[in-house]
C-alpha positions as CSV (number, residue, x, y, z in Angstrom):
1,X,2.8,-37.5,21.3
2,X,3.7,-35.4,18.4
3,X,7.2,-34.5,18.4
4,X,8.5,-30.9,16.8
5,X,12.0,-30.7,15.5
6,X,13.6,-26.8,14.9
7,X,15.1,-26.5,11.3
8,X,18.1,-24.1,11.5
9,X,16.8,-20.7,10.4
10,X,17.6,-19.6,6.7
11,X,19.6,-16.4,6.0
12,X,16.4,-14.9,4.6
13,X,14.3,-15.8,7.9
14,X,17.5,-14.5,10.2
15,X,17.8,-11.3,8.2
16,X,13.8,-10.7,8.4
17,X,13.3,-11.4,12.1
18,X,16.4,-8.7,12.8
19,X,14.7,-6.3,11.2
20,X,11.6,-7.0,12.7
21,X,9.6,-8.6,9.9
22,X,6.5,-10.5,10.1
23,X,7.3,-14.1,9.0
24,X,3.9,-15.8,9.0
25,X,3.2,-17.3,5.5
26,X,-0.4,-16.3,5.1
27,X,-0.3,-12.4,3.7
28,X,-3.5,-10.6,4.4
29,X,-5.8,-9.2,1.9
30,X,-8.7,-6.8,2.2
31,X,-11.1,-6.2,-0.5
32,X,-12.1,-2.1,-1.0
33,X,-14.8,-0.5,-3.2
34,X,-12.0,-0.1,-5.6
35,X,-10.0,-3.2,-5.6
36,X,-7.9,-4.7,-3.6
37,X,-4.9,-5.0,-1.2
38,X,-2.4,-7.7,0.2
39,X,0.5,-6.8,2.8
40,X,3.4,-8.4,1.5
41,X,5.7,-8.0,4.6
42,X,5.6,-5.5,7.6
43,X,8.4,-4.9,9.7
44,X,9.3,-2.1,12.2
45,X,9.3,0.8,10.2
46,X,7.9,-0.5,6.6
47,X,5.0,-2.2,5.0
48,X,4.6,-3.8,1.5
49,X,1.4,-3.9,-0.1
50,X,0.6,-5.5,-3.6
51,X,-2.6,-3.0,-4.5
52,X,-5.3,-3.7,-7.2
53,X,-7.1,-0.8,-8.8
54,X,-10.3,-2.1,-11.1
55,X,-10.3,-0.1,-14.2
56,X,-12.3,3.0,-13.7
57,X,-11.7,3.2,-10.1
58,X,-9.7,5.3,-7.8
59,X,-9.1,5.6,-4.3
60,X,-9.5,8.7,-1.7
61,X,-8.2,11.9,-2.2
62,X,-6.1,11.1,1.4
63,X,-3.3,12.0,3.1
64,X,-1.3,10.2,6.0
65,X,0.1,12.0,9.1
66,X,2.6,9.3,9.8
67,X,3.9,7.8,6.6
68,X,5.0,8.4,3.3
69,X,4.2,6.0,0.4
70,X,6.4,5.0,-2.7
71,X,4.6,3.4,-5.6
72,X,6.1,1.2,-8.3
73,X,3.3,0.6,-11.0
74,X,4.1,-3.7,-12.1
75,X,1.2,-3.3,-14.9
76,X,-1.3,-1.1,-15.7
77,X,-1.6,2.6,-16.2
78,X,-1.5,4.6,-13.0
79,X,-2.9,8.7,-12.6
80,X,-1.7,10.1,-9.7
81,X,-2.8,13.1,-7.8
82,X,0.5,14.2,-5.2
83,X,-0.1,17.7,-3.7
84,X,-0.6,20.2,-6.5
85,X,0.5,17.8,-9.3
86,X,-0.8,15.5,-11.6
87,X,1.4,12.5,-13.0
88,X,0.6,9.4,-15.5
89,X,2.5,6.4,-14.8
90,X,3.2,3.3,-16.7
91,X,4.9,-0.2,-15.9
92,X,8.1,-0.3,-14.5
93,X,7.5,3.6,-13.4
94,X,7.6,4.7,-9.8
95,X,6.7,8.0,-7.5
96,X,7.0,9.0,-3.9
97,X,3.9,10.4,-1.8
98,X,5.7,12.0,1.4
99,X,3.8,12.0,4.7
100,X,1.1,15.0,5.5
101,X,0.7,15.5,1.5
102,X,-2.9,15.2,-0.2
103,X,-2.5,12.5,-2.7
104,X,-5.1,10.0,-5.2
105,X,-4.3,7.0,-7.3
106,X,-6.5,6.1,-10.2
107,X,-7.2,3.1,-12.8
108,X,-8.2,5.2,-16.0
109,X,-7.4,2.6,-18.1
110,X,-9.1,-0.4,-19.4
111,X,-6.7,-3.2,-17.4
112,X,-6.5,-4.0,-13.7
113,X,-3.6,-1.6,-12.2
114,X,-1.6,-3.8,-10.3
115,X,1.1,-1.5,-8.2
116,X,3.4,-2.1,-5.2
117,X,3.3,0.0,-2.2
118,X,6.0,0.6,0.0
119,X,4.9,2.5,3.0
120,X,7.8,4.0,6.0
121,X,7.1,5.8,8.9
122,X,6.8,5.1,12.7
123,X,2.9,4.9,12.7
124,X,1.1,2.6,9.7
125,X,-2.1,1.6,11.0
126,X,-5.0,1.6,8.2
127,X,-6.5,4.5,10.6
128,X,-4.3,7.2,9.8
129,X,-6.5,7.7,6.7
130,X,-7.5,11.4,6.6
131,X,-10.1,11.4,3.5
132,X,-10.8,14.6,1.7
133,X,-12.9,13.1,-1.3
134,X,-14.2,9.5,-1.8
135,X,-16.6,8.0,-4.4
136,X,-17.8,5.7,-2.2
137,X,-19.0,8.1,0.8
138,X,-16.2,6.7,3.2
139,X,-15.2,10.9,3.7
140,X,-14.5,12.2,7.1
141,X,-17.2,13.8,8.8
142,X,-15.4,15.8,10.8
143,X,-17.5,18.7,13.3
């Protein structure tokens, strides 16, 4: 018989199970026509993505009914569509993308974008996707 002992819980583990965090140790990643993603953490309330833009790439022309977004580019050049404006960020610059606002990110440069996502809001399922435009014909066909 295999016997399990419990180790006393870290201050890190305590503080992210009060807050509702998932503590597994496997984060999951999903590969898009673009890139790819991996959640970081999720918690009541938040998600943290790491997302990876190829170079020449962009995602959908989207919005999100029940989040808003904050990006912090870690390398790479970022072009970002938010509502009516157009933004070029580099490393170590950030932007916010509020809820029920049209918004793109794009790799126009010549190295992987590499950018963390923070997403808040009471809903942040990967279906609350409302696509406008998409180069890869993943638009909704709405009648």
């Amino acid at each position: 018989m295999v016997q399990t002992h419990d180790r006393p819980k870290s201050s890190t583990q305590e503080n992210k199970e009060s807050l509702g965090a998932i503590t597994n140790n496997s984060p999951v990643s999903d590969t898009r026509p673009w890139g790819s993603f991996t959640v970081l953490e999720e918690g009541k309330g938040y998600k943290i993505k790491r997302i990876e833009v190829k170079p020449g790439h962009r995602l959908s022309l989207q919005m999100h009914h029940h989040r808003s977004e904050h990006w912090i580019v870690v390398s790479g050049t970022a072009k970002v569509i938010c509502g009516e404006q157009e933004i070029l960020l580099c490393t170590n610059q950030s932007t916010y993308v509020p809820a029920c606002t049209a918004h793109r990110l794009e790799n126009s440069g010549v190295i992987p974008l590499v950018l963390i996502e923070v997403q808040n809001g009471e809903y942040l399922g990967e279906d609350d996707i409302i696509r406008f435009q998409d180069d890869y014909a993943r638009t909704d066909q709405k009648k």
